[in-house]
C-alpha positions in Angstrom: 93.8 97.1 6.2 95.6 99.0 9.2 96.2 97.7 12.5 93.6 98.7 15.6 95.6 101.8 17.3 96.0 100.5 21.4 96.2 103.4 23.3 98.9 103.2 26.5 98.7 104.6 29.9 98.4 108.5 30.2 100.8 110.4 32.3 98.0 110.9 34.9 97.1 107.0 35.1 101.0 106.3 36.0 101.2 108.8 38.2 98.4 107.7 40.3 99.4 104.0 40.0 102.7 105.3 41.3 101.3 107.4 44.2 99.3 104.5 45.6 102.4 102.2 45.1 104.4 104.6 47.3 101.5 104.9 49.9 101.6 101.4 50.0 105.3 100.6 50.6 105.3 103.1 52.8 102.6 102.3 55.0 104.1 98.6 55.1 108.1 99.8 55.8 106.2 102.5 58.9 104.3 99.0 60.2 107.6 96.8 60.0 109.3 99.1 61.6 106.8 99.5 64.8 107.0 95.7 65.0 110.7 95.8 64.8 110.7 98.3 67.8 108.4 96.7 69.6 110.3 93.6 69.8 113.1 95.3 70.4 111.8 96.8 73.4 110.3 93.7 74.6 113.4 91.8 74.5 115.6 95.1 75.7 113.2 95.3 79.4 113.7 90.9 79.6 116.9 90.7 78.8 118.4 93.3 81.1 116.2 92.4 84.1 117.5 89.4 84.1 120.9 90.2 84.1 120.6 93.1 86.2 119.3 90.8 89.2 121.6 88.4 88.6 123.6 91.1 89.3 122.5 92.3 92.3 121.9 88.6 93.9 125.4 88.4 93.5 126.2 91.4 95.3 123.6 91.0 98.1 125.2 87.3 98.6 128.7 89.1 99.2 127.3 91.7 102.1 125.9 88.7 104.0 129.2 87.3 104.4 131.0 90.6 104.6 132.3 92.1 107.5 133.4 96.0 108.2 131.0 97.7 106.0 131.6 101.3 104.9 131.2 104.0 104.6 129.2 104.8 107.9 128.0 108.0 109.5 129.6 109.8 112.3 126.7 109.5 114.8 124.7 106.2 114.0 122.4 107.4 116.9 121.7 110.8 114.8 118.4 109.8 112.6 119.5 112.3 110.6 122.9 110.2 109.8 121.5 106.7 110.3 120.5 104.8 107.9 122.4 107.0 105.3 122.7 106.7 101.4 125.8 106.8 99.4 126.9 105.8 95.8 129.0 103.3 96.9 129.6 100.5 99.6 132.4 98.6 100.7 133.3 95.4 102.9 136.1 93.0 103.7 135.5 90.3 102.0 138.6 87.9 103.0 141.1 87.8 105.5 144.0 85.3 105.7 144.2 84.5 109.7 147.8 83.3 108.5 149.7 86.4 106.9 146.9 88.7 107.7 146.3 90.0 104.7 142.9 91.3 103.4 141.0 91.9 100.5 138.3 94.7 100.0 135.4 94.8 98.3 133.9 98.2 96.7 130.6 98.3 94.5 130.2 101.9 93.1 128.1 103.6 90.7 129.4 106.2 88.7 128.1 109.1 87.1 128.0 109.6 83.8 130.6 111.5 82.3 130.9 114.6 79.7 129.7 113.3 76.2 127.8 110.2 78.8 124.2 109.8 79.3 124.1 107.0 81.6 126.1 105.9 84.4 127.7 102.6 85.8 127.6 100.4 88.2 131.4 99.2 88.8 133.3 96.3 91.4 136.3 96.7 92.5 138.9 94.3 95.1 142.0 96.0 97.4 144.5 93.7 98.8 146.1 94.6 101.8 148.6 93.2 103.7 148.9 93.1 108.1 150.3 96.4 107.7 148.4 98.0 105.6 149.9 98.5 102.6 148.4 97.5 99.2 149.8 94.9 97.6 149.2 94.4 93.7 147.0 96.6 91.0 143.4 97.4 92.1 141.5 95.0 90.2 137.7 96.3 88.9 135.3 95.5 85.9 131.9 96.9 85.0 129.2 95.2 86.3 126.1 97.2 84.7 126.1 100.1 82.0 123.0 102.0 81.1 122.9 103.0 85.2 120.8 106.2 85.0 120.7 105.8 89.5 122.2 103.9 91.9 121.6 104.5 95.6 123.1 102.6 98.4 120.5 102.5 102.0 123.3 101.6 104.5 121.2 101.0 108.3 123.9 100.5 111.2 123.3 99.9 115.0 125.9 100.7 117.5 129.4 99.5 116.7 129.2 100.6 114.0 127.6 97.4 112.4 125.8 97.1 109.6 122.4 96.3 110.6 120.7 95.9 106.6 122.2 97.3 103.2 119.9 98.4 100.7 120.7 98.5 96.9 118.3 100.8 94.3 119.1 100.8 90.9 117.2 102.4 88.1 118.4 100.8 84.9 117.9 101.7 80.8 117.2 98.4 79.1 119.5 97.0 76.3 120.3 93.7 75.3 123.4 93.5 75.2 124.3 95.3 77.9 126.3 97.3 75.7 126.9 101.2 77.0 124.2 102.8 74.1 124.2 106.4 72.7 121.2 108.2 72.5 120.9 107.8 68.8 121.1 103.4 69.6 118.5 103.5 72.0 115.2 102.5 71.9 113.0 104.8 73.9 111.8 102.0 76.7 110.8 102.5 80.4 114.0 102.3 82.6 113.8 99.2 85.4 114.2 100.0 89.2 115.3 97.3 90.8 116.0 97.0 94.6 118.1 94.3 96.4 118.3 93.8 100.2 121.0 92.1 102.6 121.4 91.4 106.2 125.1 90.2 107.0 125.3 87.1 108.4 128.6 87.5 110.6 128.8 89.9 113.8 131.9 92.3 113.0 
């Protein structure tokens, strides 16, 4: 008595078993990665908020207790000149009534360079002493990468003094804070943020 012949899968029947599979992992792997973006994007725009306002409450804090703001223009009465925009502002942020000597504070953004996509925003401190002459290395760090725009509103009544300093920043989230290439970054709607500042002290 021979065996009952069992007949296998046909070429055709794997083939379609192994197109649905595919359309199936593939389907999953395109949804995984929307949530994975997503996320990423969500936790990009938080993250970089926050520390982009921590940011520039520090910065306001140090023009209210500045004093001899610059740069300023060359006829404040000109509305034309005054209030006038620049990429960078700077202060003194110390004085020693003792020796004299001073320190001065610059916050500048800075263009993106060749190869660059973004800008930055950076900090930088001069020491002086009473006659001028700089004493010691520049110091400066990065205080924000990903800067696509950084605009400076300087207002100034007679004196010059700074009447109100206005800082606008337009910033691409990341969470890190990490400068990113095109090729790292999430496509994600970049932040404006704007910070305002009276000083405090007549100059």
């Amino acid at each position: 008595m021979t065996a009952p012949c069992r007949r296998g899968f046909s070429i055709v029947e794997l083939l379609l078993a192994l197109t649905i599979v595919s359309v199936v992992l593939t389907s999953a792997l395109v949804a995984l990665d929307a949530s994975f973006r997503t996320y990423k994007s969500t936790t990009d725009s938080a993250s970089t908020h926050v520390v982009s306002r921590l940011r520039i409450h520090r910065i306001t804090a140090m023009i209210r207790t500045g004093t001899e703001f610059g740069p300023f223009p060359a006829d404040v009465l000109d509305p034309a000149m005054n209030p006038m925009e620049s990429n960078f502002i700077e202060f003194l942020s110390r004085e020693d009534a003792s020796t004299g000597d001073r320190e001065i504070t610059r916050i500048e953004f800075r263009e993106a360079q060749e190869g660059e996509e973004f800008g930055e925003l950076w900090f930088q401190l001069f020491r002086f002493d009473d006659a001028g002459n700089q004493i010691g290395d520049t110091e400066e760090y990065l205080l924000l990468p990903n800067v696509e725009q950084g605009v400076f509103t300087l207002e100034y009544r007679v004196g010059p003094r700074l009447e109100r300093a206005t800082i606008a920043l337009l910033i691409r989230p990341n969470d890190d804070l990490d400068a990113v290439s095109v090729e790292e970054r999430v496509d994600t709607s970049p932040i404006r943020l704007v910070g305002s500042a009276t000083p405090r002290r007549l100059e």
